[in-house]
BATORPA-402672 format. One record per residue: residue in three letters; x, y, z of N, C-alpha, C, O, CB in turn. Coordinates in steps of 0.2 Angstrom, whole numbers, plus 5000, padded with zeros to 4 digits. Last residue first. Glycine has a CB too. Layout:
N
ALAXYZXYZXYZXYZXYZ ...
//
This chain:
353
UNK488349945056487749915057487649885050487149855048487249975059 UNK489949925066489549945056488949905057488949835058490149915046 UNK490349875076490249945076489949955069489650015068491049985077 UNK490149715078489849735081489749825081489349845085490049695085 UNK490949695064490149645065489949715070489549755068490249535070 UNK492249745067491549765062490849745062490349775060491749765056 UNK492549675077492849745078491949795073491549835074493849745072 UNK492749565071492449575076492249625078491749625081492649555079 UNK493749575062493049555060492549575066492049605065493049475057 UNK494849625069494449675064493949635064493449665068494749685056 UNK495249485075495049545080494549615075494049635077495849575084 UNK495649435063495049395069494849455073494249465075495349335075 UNK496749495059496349505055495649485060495249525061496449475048 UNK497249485073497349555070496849555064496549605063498149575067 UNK497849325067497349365076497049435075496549445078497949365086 UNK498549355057497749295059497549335065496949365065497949205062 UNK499649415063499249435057498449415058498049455060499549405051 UNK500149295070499949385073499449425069498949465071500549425073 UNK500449195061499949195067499749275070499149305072500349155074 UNK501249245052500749245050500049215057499449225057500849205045 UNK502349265060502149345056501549315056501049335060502449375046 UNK502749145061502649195068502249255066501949295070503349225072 UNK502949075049502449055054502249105060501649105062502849015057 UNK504049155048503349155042502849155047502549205050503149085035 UNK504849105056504749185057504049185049503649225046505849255054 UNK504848965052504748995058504449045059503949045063505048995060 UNK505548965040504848935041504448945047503848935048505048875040 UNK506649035041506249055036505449025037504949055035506549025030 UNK507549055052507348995045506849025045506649055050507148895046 UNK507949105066507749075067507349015060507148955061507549115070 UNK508949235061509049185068508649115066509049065064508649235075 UNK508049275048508749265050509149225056509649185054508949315051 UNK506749285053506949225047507749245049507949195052506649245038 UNK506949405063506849335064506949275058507349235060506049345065 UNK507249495053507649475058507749405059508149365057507549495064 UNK505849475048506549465043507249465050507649415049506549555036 UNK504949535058505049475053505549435050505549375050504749475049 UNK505349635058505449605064505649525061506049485061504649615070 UNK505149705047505749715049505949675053506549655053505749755051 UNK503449665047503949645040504849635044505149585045503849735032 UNK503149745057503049675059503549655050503949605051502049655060 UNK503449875052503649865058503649785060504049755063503149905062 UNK502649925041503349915043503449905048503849955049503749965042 UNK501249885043501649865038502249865037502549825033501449895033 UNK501049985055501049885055501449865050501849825051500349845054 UNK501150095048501550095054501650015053502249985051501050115062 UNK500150085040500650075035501250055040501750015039500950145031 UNK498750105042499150055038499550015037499549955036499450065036 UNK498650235049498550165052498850115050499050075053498050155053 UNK499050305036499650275045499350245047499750205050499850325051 UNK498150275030498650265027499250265034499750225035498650315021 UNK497050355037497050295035497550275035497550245040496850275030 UNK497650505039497550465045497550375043497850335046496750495050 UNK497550525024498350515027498150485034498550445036498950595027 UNK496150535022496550495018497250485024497450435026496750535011 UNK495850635030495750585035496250525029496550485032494750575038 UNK496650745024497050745029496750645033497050595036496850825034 UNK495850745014496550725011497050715018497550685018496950785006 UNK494650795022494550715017495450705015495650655015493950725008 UNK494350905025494750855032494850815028495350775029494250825041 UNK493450965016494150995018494450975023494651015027494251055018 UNK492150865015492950885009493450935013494050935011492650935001 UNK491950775028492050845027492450825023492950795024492250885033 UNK491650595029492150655029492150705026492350695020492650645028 UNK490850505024490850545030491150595033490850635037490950505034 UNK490950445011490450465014490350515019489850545020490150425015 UNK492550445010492250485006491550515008491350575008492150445000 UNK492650355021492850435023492650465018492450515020493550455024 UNK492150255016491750275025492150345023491750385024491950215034 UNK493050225005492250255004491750295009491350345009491750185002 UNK494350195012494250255008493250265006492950315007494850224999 UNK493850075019494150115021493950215018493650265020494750085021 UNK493349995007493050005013493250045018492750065022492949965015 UNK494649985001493950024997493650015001493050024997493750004990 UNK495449925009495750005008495050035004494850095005496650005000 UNK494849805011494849855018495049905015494849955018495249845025 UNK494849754997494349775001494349815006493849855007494249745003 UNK496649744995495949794991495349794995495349844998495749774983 UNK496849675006497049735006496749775002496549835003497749735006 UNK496349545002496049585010496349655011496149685015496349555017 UNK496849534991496049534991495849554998495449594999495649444990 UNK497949524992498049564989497049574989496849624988498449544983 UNK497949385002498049455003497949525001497849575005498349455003 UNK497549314990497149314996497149375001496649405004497249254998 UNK498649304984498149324980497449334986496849354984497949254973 UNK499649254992499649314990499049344986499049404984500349324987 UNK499149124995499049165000499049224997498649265000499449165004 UNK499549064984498549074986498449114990497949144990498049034990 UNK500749064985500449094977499549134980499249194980500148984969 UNK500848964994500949014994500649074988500249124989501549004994 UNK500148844988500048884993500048954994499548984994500448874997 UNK501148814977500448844975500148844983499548864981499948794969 UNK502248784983502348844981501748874978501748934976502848864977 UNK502848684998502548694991502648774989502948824992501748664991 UNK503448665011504048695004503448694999503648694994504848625001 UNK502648655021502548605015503148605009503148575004501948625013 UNK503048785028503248715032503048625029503048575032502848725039 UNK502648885020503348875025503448795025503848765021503248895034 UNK501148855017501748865011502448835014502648775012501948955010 UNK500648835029500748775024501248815019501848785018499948745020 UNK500648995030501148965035501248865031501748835032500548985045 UNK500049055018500649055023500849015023501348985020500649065028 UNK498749005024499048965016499748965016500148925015498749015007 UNK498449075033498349015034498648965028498648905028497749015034 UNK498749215029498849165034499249105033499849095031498149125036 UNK497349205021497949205018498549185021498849145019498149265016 UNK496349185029496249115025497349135021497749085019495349115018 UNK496549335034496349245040496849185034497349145035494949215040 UNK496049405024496849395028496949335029497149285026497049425035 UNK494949355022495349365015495949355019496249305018495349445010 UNK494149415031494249345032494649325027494649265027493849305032 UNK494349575031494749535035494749435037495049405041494649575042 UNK493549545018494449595017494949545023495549515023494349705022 UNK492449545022492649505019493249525016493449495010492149485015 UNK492049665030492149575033492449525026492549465026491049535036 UNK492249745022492849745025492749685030493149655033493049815028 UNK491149715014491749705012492349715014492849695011491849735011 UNK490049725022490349675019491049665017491449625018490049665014 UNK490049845029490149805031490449725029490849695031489649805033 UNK489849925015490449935017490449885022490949865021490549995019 UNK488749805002488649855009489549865011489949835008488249795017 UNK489349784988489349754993489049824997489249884996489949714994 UNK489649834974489049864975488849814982488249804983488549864969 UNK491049794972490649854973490149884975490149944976490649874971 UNK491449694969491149684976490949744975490649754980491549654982 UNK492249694958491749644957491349634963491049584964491949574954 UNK493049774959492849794955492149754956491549774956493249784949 UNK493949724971493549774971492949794965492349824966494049834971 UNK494549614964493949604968493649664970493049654972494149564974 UNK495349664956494649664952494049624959493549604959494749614943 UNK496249714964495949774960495249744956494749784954496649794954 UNK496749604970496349664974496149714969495749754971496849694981 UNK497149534959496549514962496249584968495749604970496649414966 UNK498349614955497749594951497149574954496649604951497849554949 UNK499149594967498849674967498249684960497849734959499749734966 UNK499149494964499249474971498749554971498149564974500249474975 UNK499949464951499149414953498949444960498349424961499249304956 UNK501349554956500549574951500149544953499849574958500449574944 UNK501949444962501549514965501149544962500549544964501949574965 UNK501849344954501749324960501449394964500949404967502249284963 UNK502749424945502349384941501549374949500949384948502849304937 UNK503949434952503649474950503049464947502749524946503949504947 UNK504349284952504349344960503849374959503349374962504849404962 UNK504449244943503849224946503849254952503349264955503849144947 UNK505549334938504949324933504049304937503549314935505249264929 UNK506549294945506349334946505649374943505349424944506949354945 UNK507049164954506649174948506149234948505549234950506349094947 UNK508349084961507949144962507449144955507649094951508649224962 UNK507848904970508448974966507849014966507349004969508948974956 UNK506948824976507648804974508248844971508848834971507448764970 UNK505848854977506148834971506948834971507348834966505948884966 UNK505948914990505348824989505748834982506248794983504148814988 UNK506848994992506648924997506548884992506848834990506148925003 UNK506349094984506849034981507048994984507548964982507449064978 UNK505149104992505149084986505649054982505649014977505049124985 UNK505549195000505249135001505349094996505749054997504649135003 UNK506149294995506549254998506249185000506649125001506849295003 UNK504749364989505449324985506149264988506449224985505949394983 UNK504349405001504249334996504549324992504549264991503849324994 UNK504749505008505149445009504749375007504749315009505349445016 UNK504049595001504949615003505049545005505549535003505149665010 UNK502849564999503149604993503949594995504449604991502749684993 UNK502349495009502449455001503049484997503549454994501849474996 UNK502249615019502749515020502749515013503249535010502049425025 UNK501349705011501949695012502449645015503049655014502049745014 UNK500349605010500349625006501449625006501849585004499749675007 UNK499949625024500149545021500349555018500949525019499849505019 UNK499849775028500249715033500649655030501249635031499549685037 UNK498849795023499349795018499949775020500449765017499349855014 UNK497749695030497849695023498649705021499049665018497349745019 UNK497849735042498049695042498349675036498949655035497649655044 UNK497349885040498049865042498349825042498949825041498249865047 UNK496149885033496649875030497449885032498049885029496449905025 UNK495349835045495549805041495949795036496249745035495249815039 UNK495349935055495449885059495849835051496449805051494649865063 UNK495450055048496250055047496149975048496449935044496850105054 UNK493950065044494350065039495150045043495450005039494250135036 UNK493650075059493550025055493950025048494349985047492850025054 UNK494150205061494450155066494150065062494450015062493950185076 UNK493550295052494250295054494550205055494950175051494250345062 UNK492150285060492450285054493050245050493050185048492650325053 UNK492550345073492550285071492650245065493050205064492050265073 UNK492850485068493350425072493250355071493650315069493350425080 UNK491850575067492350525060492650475063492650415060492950555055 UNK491750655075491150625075491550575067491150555063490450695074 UNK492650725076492850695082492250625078492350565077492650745092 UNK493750745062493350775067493150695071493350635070492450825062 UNK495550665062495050685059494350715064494350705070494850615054 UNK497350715059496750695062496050695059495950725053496750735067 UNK499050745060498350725057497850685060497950625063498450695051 UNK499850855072499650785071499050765066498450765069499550755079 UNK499851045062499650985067500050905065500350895060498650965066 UNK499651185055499951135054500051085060500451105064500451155052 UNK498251275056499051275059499051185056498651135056499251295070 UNK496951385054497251325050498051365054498251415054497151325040 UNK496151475058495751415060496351375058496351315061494951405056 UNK496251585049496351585056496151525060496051525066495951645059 UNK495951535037496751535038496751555046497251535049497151595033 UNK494551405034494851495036495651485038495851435041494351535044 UNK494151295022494351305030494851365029495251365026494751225034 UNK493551245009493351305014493751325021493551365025492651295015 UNK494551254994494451235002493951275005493951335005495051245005 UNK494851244979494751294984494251254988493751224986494451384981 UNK495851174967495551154973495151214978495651224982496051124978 UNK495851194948496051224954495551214959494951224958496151284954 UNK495851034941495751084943495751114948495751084954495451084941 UNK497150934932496650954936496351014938496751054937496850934941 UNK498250954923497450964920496950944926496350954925497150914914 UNK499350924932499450984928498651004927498451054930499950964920 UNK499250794934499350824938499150884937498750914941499950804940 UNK499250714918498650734922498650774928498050794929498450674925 UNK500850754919500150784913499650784917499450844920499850734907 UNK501250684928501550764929500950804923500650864924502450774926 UNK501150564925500850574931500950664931500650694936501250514937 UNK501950564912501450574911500850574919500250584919501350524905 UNK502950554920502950584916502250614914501950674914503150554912 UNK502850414924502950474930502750544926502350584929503950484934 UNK503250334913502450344917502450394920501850424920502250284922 UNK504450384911504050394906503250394909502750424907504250344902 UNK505050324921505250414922504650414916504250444919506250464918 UNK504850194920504650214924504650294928504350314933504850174928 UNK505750174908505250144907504850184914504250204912505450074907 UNK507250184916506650234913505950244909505650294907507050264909 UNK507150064925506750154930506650214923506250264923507550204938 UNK507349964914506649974920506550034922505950064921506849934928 UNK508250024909507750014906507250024912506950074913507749944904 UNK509349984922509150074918508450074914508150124915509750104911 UNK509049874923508949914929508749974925508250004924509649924935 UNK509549754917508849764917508649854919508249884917508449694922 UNK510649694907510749754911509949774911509749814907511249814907 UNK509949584899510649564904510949604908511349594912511249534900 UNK508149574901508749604899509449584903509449584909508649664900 UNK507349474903507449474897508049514893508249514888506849484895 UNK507349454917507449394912507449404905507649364901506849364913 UNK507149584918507549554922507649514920508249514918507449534927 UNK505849634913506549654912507149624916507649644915506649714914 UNK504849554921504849564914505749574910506049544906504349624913 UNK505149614932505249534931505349524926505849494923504849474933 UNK504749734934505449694933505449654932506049624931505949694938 UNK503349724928504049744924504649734927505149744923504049804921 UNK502649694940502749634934503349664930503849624929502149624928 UNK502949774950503549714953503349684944503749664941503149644962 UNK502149864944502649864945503349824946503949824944502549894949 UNK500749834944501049834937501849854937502149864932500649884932 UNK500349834956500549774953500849764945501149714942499949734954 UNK500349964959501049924964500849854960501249814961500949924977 UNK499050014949499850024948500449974954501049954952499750114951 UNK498349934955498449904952499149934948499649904945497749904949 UNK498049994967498349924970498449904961498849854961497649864975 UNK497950154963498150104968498350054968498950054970497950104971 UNK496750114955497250154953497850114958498250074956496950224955 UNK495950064965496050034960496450064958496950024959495550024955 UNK495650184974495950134977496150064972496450014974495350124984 UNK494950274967495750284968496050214971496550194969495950344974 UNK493850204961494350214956495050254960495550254956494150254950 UNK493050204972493450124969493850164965494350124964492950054965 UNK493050334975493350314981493650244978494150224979492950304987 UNK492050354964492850414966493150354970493650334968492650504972 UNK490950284965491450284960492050294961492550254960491350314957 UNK490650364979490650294979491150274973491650254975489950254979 UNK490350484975490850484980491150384981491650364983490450524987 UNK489750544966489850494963490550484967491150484965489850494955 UNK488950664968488650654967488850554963488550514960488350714964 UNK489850784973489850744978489050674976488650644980489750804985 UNK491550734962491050764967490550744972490550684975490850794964 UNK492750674957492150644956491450674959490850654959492250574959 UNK493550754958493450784954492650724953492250734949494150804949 UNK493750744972493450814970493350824964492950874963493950864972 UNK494250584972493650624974493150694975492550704977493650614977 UNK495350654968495050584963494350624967494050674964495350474965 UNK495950724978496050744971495450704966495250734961496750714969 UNK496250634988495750684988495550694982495050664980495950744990 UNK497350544982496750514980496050564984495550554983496850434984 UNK498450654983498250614975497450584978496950614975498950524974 UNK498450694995498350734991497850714984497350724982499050774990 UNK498650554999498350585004497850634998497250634997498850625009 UNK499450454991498650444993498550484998498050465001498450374996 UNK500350554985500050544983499250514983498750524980500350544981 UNK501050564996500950624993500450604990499950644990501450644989 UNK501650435000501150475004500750525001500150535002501550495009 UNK502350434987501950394990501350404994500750394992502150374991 UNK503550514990503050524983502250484985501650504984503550494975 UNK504150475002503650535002503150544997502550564997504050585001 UNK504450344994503850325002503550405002502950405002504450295013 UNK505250364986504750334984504150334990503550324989504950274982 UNK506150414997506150494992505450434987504950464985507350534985 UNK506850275005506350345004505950425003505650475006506250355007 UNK507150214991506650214994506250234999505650225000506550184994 UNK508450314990507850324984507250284987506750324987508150284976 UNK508950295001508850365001508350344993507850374993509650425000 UNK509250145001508950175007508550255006508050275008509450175012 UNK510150144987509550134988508850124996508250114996509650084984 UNK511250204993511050254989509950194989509450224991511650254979 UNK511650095005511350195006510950225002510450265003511750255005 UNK512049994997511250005001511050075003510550095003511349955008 UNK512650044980512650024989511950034991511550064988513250074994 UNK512350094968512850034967512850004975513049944976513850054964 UNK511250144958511350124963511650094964511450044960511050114966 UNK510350214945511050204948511450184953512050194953511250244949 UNK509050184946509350174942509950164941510250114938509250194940 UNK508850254960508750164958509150154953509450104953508050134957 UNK509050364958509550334962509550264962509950224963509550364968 UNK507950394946508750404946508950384950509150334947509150464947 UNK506550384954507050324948507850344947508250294946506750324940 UNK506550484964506850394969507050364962507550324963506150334974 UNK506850584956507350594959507550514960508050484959507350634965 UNK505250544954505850544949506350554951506650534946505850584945 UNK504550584968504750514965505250514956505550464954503850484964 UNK504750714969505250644972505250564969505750524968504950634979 UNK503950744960504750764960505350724963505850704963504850824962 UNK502750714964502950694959503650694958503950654956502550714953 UNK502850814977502850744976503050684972503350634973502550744977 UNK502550904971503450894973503050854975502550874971504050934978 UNK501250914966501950924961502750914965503350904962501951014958 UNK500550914975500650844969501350874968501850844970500050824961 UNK500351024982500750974984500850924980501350894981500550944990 UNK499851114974500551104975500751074980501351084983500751154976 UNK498451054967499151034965499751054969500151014967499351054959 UNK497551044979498050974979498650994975499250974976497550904974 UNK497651154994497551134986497851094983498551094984497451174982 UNK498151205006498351244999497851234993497751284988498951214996 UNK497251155014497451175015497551245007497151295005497851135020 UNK497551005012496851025012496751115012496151145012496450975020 UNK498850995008498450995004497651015003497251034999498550945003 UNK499151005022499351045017498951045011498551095010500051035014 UNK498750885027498750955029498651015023498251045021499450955033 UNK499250775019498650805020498450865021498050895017498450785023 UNK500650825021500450805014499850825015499650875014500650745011 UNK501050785034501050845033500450875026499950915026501850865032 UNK501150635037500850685041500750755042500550785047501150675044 UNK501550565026500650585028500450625034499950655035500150515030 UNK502850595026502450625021501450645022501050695021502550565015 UNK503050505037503350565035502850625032502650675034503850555029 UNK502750395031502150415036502250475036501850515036502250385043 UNK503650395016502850385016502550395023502050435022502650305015 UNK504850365024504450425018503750425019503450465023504650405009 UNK504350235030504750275032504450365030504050415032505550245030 UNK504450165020503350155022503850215028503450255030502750025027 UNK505450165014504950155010504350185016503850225015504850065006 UNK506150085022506250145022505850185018505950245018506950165021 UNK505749945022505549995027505650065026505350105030505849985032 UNK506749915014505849895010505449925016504949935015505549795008 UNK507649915019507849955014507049965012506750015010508349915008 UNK507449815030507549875030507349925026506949975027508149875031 UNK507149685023506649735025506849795029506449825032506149705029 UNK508449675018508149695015507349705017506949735013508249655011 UNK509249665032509449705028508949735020509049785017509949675027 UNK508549545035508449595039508649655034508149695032508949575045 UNK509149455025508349455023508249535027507949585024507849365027 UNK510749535019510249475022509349525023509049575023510649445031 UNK511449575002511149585011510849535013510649495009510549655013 UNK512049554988512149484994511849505002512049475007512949464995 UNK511649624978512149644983512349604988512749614993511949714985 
//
């Protein structure tokens, strides 16, 4: 549609928009009702957001489908990833916690691959793509369906609808899990919205294949660096999440101002490694620590510590590359970031024994 870079972290903002929306109640409720009736309109949004993608001829319509994807979203790492851990119980809370947070990073990487996939291979990619993506959803409505019924213990005189929170004695918790994966999905999201634009910098055109190809490796390696660090202490991991950022950065910002493009590449695989660690160091401290009926509410306290950063410095960013080149506003994202991940590490050396 020819928007500028600003214009497309907008659109890729109204996304993380839905999504805080969503975590601010979604938990609640869920801990409250019980997971399916909140999965289920959740799931509904997100099939509404592939119709309007599918159809979308202006920036409105796809402002309103990504955020009707930002609620389904929320919906689902609050409510969705309790869910995983109720049914892992309380004898495989560590399992439960890497298989939502794999679930997770490996679904947003199997995403950006099929457009690319379809984009290069179809001369009308779009309709394919989102019904290709009513058919997974589809089956998100099966498994949704065979879970089992949640009963809670928290008393209806005791329960109002709030700012999400978690008990007092979790906070810190809390406070380490966001330090990390704020930075993570922080990076994560720079790549995802305005690495494409980087990208047909250094190559010279658009190549929608290595966009998408470059997201998945990104949301690949956080899914099996979880896999393959799992039995790390929680200290470790989220020290080694926030020097994943640091070094991603750092590859960054040579990307910019070398035009190369296996830089860059390292960065997003480096990112995708600091945002799966701190989210499965995040998500395990609240599996272990968190009361099952505050657990879908402390999920959605994670996920706004997140996510706030993740739209907020992306938007600014993209201004910026507009005024200022591309190589600059990288440069400026990625110094703040750097210091943000330096400051977690520290954050954790000295509060996680």
């Amino acid at each position: 549609m020819g928007f500028s870079n600003g214009t497309l972290t907008l659109i890729f903002a109204a996304y993380i928009a839905g999504l805080l929306a969503a975590l601010l109640v979604a938990g609640q409720l869920s801990d409250r009702y019980g997971r399916k009736p909140v999965l289920f309109p959740g799931l509904a949004a997100a099939v509404l957001a592939c119709i309007l993608f599918g159809t979308a001829s202006t920036v409105a319509s796809l402002l309103i489908a990504r955020l009707l994807s930002g609620i389904a979203v929320g919906v689902i790492v609050s409510a969705g990833m309790a869910s995983v851990a109720d049914v892992g119980g309380p004898a495989r809370r560590k399992t439960a916690a890497l298989a939502a947070s794999v679930a997770m990073v490996l679904g947003a990487g199997l995403g950006p691959l099929l457009s690319g996939i379809f984009s290069v291979s179809l001369a009308q990619p779009v309709v394919p793509l989102f019904g290709t993506q009513l058919l997974i959803l589809f089956s998100a409505f099966a498994v949704a369906g065979s879970l089992p019924r949640t009963l809670l213990t928290a008393r209806q005189s005791e329960w109002r609808l709030r700012l999400p929170s978690v008990p007092k004695g979790n906070r810190l918790h809390l406070a380490l899990g966001i330090a990390v994966f704020a930075p993570g999905i922080t990076s994560t999201s720079f790549i995802l919205s305005l690495g494409p634009s980087l990208l047909k910098q250094l190559l010279g055109g658009s190549n929608p294949l290595v966009a998408g190809g470059t997201a998945c490796l990104m949301f690949l390696l956080a899914t099996g660096v979880q896999l393959l660090l799992k039995r790390f202490s929680i200290r470790n991991q989220l020290l080694l999440g926030a020097a994943s950022v640091f070094l991603a950065m750092l590859c960054m910002s040579i990307a910019a101002y070398a035009s190369a493009v296996a830089p860059l590449v390292l960065a997003a695989m480096l990112a995708g490694a600091g945002q799966g660690l701190g989210q499965l160091g995040g998500l395990t401290l609240i599996g272990l620590h968190v009361p099952e009926h505050r657990r879908a509410e402390a999920n959605a306290v994670l996920n706004i510590g997140g996510y706030i950063p993740a739209a907020i410095l992306p938007v600014c960013t993209g201004y910026l590359i507009d005024y200022t080149g591309i190589a600059s506003g990288a440069t400026a994202f990625a110094a703040i970031l750097a210091a943000a991940a330096s400051a977690a590490a520290w954050f954790v050396r000295v509060k996680l024994p």
